[in-house]
Biopython code that builds the backbone (N, CA, C, O; Angstrom):
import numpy as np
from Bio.PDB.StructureBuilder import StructureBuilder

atoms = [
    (1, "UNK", "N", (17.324, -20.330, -0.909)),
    (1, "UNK", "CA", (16.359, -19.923, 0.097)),
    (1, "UNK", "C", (14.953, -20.075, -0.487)),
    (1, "UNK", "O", (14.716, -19.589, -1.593)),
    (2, "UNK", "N", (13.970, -20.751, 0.228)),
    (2, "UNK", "CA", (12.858, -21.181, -0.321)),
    (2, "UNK", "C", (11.703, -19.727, -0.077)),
    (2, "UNK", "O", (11.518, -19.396, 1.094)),
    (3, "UNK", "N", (11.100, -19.058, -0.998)),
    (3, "UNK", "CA", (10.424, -18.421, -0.811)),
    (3, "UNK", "C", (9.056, -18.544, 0.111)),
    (3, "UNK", "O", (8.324, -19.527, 0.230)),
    (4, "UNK", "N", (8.967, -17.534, 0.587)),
    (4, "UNK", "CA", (7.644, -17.083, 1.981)),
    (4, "UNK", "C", (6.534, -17.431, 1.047)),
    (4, "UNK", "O", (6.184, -18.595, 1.242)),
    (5, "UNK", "N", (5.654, -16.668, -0.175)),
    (5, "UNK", "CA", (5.138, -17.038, -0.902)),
    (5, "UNK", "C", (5.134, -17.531, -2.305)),
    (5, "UNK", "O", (5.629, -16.876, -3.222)),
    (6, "UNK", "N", (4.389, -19.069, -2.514)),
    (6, "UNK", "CA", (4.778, -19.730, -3.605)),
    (6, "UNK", "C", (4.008, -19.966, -4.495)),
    (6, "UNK", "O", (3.111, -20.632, -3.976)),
    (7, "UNK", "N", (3.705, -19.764, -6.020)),
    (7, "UNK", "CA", (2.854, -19.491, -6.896)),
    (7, "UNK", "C", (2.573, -18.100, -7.363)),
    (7, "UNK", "O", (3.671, -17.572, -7.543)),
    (8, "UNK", "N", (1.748, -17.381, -7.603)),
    (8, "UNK", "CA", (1.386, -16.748, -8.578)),
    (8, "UNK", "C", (0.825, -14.888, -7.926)),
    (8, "UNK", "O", (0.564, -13.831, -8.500)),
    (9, "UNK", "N", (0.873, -15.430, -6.210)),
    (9, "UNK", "CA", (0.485, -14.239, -5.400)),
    (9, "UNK", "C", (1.868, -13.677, -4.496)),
    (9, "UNK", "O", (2.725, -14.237, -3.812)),
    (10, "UNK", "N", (1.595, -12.339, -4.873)),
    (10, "UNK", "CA", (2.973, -11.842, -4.579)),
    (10, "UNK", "C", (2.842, -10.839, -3.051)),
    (10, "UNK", "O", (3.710, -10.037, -2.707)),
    (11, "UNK", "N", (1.575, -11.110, -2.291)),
    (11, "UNK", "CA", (1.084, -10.951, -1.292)),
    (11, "UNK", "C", (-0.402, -11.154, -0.092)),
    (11, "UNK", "O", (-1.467, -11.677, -0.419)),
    (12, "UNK", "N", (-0.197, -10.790, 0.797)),
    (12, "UNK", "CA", (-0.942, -11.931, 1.374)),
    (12, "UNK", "C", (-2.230, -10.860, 2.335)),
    (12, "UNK", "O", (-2.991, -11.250, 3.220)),
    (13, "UNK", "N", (-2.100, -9.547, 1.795)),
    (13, "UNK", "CA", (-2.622, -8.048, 2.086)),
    (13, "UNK", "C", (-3.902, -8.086, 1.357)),
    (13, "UNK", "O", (-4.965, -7.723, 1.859)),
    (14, "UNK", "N", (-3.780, -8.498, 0.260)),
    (14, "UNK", "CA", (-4.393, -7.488, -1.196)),
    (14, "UNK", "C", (-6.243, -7.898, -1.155)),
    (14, "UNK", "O", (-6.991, -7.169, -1.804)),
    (15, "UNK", "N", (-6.713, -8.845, -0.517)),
    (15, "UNK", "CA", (-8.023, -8.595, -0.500)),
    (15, "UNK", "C", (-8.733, -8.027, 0.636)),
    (15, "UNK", "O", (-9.874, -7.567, 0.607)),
    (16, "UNK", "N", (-7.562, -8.135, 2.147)),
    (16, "UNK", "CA", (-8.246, -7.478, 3.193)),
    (16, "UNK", "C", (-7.907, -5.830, 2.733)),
    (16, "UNK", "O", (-8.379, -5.067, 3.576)),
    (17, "UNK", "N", (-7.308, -5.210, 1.770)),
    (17, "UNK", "CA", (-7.015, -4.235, 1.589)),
    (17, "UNK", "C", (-7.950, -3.655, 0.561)),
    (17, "UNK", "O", (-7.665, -2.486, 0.305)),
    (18, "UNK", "N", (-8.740, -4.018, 0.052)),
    (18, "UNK", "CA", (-9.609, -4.006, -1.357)),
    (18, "UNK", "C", (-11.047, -4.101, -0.168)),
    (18, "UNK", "O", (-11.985, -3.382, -0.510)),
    (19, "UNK", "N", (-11.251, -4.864, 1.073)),
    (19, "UNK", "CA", (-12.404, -4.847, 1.394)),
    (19, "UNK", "C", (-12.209, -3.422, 2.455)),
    (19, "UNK", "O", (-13.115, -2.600, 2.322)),
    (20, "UNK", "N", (-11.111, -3.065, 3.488)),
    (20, "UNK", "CA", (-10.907, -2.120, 4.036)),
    (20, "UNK", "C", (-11.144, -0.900, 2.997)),
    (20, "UNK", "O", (-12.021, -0.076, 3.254)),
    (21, "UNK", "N", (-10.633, -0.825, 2.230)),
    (21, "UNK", "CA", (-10.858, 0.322, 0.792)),
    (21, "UNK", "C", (-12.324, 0.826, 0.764)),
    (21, "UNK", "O", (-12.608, 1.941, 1.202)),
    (22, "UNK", "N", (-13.463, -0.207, 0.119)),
    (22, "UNK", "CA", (-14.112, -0.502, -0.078)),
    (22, "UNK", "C", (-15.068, -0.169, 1.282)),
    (22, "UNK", "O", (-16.039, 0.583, 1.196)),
    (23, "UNK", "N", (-14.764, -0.667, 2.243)),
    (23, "UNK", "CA", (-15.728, 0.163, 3.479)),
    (23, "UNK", "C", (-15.600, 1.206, 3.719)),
    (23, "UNK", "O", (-16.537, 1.957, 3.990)),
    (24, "UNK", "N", (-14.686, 1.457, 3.691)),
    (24, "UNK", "CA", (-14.642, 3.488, 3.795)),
    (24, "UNK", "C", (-15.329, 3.768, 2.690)),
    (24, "UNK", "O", (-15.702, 4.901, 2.997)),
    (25, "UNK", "N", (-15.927, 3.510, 1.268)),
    (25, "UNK", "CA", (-16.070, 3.983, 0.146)),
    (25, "UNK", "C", (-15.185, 4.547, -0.569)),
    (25, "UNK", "O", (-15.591, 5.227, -1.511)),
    (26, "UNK", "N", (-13.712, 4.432, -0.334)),
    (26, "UNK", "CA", (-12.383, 5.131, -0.904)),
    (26, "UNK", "C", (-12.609, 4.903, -2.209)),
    (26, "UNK", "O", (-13.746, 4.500, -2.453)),
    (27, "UNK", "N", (-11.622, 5.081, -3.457)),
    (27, "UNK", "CA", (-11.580, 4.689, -4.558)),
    (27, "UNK", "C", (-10.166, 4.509, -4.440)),
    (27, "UNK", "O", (-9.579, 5.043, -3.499)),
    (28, "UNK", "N", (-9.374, 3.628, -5.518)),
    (28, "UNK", "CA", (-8.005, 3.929, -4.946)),
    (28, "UNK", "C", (-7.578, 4.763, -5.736)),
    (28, "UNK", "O", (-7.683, 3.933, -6.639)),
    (29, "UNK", "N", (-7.218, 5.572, -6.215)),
    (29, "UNK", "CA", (-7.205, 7.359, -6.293)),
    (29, "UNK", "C", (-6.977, 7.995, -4.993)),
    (29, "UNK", "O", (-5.946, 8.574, -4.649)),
    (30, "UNK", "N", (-8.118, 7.817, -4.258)),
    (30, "UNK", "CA", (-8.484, 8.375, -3.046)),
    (30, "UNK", "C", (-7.003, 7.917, -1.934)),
    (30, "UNK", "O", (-6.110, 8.632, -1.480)),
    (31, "UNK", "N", (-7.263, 6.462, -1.794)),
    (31, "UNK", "CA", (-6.164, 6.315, -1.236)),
    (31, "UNK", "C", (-4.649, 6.129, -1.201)),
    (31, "UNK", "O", (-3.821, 5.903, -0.319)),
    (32, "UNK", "N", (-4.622, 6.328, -2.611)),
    (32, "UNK", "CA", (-2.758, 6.665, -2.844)),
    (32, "UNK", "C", (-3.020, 8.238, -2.591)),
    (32, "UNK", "O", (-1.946, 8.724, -2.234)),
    (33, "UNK", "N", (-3.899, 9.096, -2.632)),
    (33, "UNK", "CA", (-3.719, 10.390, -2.221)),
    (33, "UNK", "C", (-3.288, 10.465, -0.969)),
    (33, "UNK", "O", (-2.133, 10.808, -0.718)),
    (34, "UNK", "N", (-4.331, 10.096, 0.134)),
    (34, "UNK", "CA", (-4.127, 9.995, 1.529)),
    (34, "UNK", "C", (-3.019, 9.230, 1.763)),
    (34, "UNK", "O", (-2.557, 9.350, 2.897)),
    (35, "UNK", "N", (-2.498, 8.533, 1.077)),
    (35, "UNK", "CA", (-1.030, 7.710, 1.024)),
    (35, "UNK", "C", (0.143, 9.126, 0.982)),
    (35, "UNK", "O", (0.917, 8.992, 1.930)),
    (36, "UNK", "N", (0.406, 10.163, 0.314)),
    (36, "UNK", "CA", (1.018, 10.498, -0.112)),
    (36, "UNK", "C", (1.042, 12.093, 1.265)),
    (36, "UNK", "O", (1.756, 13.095, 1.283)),
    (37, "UNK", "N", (0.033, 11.679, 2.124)),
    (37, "UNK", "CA", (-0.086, 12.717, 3.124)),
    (37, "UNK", "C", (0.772, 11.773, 4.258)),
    (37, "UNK", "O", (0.795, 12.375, 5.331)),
    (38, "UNK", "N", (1.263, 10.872, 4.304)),
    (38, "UNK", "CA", (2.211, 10.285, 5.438)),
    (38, "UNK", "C", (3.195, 9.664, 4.498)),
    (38, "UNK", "O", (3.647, 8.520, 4.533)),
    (39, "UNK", "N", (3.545, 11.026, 3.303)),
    (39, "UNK", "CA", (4.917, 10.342, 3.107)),
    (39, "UNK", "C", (5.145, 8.732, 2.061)),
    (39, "UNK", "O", (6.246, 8.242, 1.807)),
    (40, "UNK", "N", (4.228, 8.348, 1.750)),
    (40, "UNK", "CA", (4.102, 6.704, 1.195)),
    (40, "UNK", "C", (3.591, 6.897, -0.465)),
    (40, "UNK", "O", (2.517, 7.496, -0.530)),
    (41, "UNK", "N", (3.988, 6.621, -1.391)),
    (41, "UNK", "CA", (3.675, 6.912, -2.949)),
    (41, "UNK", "C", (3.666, 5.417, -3.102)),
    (41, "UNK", "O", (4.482, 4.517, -2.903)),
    (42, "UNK", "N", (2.289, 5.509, -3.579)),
    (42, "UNK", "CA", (2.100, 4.218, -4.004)),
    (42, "UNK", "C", (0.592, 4.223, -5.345)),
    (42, "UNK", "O", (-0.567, 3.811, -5.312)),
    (43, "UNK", "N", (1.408, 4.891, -6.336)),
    (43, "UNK", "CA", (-0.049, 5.010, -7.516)),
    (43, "UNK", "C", (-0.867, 4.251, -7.804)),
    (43, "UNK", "O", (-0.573, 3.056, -7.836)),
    (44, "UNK", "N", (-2.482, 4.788, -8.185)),
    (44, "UNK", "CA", (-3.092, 4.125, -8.339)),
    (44, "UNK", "C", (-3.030, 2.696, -9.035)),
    (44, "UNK", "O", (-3.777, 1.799, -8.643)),
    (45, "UNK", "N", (-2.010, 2.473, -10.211)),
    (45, "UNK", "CA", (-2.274, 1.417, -10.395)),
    (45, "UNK", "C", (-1.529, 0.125, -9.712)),
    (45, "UNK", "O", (-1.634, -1.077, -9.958)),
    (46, "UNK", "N", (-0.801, 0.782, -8.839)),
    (46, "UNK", "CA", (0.111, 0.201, -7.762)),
    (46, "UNK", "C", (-1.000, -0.856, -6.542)),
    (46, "UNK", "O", (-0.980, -2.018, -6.136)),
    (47, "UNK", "N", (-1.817, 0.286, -6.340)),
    (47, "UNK", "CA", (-3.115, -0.508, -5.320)),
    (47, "UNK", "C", (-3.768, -1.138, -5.964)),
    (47, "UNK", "O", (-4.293, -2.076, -5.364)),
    (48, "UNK", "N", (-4.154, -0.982, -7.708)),
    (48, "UNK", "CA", (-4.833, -2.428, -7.963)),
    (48, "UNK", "C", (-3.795, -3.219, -8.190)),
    (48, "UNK", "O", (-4.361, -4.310, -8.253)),
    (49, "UNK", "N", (-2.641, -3.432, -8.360)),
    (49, "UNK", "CA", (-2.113, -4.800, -8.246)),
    (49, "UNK", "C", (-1.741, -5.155, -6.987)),
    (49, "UNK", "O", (-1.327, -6.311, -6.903)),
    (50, "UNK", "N", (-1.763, -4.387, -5.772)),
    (50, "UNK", "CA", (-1.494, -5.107, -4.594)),
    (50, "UNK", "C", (-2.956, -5.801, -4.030)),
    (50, "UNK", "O", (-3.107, -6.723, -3.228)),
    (51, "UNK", "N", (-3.683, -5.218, -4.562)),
    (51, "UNK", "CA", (-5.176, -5.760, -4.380)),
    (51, "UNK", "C", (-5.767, -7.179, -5.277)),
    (51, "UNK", "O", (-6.735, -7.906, -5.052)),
    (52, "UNK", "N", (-4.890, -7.203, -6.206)),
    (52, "UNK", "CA", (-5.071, -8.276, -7.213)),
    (52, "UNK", "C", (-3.817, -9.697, -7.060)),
    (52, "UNK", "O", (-3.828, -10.844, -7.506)),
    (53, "UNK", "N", (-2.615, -8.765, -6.035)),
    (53, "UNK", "CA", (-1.732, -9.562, -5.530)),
    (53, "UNK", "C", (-0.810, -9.759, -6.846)),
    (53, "UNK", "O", (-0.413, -10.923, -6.900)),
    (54, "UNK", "N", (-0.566, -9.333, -7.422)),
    (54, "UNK", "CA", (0.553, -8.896, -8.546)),
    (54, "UNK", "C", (1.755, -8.401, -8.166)),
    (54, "UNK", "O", (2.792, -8.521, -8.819)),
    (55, "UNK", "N", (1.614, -7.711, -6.869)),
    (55, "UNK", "CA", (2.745, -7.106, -6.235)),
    (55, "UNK", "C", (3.250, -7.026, -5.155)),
    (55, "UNK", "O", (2.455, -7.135, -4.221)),
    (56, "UNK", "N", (4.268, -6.878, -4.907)),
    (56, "UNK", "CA", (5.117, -6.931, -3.174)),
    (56, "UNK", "C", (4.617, -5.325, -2.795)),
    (56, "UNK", "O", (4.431, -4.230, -3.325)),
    (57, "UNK", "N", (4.502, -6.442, -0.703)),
    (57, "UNK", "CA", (4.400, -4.385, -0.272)),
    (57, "UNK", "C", (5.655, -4.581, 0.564)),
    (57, "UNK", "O", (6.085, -5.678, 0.921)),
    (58, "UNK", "N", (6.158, -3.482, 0.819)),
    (58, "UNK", "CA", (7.231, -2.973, 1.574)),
    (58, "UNK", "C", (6.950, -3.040, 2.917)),
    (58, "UNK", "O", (5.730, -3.144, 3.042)),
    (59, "UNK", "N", (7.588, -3.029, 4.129)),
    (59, "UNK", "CA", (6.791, -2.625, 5.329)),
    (59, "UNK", "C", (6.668, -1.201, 5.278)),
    (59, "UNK", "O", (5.765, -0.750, 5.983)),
    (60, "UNK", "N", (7.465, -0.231, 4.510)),
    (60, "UNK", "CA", (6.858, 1.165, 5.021)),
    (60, "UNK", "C", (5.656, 1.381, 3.950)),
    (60, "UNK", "O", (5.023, 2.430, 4.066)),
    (61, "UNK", "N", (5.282, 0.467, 2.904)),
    (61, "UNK", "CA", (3.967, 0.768, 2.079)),
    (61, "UNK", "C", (2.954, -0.005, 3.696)),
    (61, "UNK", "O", (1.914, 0.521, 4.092)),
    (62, "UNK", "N", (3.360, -0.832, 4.137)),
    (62, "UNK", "CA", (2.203, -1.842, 5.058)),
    (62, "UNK", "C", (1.819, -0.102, 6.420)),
    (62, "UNK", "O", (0.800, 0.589, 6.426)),
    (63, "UNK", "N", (2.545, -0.012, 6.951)),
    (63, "UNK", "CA", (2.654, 1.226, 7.828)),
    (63, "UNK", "C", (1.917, 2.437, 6.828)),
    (63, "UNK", "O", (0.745, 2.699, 7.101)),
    (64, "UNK", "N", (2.079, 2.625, 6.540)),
    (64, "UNK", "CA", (1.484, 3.924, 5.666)),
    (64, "UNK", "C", (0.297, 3.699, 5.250)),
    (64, "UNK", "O", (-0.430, 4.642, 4.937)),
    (65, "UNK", "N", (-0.204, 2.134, 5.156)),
    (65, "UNK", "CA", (-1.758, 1.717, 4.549)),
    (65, "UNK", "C", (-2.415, 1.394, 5.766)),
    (65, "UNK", "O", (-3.640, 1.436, 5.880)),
    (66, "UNK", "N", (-1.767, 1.126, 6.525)),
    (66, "UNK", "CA", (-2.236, 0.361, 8.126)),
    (66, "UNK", "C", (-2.743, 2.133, 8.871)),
    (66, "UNK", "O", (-3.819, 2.358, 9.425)),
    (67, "UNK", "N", (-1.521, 3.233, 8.636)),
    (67, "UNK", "CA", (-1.953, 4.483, 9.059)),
    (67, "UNK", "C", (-3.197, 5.271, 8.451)),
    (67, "UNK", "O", (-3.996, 6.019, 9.015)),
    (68, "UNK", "N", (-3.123, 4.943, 7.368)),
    (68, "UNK", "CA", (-4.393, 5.972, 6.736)),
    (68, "UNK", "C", (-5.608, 5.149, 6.633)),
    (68, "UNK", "O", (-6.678, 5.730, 6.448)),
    (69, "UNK", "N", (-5.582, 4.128, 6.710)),
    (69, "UNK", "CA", (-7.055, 3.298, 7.191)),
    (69, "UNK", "C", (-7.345, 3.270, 8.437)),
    (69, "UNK", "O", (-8.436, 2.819, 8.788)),
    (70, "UNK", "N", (-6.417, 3.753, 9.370)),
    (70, "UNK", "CA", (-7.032, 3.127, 10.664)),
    (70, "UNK", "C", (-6.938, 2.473, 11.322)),
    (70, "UNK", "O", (-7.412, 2.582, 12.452)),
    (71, "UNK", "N", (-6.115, 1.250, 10.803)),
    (71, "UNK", "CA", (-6.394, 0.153, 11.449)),
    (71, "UNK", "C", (-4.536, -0.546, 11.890)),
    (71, "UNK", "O", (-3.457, -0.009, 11.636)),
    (72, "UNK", "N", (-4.790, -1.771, 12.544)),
    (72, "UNK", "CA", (-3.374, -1.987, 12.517)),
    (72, "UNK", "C", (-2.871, -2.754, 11.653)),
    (72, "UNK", "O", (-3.572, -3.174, 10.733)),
    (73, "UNK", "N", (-1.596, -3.083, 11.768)),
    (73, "UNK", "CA", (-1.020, -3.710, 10.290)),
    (73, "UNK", "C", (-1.437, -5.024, 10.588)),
    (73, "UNK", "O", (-1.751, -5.720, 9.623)),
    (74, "UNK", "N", (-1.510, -5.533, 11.765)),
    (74, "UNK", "CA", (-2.119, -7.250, 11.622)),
    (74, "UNK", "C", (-3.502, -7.116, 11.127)),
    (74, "UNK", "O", (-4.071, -8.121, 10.701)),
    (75, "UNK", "N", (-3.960, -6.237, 11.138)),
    (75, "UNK", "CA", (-5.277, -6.167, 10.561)),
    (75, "UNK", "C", (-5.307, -6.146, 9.285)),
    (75, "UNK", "O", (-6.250, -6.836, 8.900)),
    (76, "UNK", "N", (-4.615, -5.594, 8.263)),
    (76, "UNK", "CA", (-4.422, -6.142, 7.161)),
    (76, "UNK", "C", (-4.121, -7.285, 6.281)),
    (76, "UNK", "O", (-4.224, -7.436, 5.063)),
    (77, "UNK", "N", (-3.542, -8.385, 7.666)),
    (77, "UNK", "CA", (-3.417, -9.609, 6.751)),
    (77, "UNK", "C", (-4.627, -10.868, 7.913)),
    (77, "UNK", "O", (-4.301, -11.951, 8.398)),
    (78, "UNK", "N", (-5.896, -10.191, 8.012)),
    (78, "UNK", "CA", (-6.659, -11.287, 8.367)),
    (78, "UNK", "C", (-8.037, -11.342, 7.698)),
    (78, "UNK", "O", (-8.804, -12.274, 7.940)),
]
sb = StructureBuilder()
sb.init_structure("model")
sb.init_model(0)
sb.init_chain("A")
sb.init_seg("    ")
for serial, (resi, resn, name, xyz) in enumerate(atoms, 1):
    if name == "N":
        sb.init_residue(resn, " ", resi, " ")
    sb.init_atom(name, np.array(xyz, "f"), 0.0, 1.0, " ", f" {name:<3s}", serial, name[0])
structure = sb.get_structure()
């Protein structure tokens, strides 16, 4: 089975998620906290590699980041 993404990025989230971050003024501290108020653990150094694309998100990490920002989950990958 040929993989969805190929090379060196292990998602396709991680800079609209670093600029969404970043407009609220969050830190990510801030938002694995507010992560952890709907249920979703995802430690800080978890959000810099999904932000750096080092790492896979889950759909219930995508739902849980899509909930505490605000926004919807297609909004995270544009």
């Amino acid at each position: 089975m040929a993989r969805i993404i190929d090379g060196s990025e292990m998602n396709l989230i991680g800079n609209n998620l670093k600029k969404l971050r970043q407009e609220r003024g969050w830190s990510q501290q801030l938002l694995s906290d507010k992560l952890e108020t709907v249920a979703v653990y995802i430690c800080r150094g978890s959000i810099s590699r999904i932000e750096d694309k080092q790492r896979t998100v889950t759909d219930i990490e995508l739902y849980g980041l899509a909930s505490v920002l605000g926004v919807s989950i297609s909004d995270l990958f544009e």
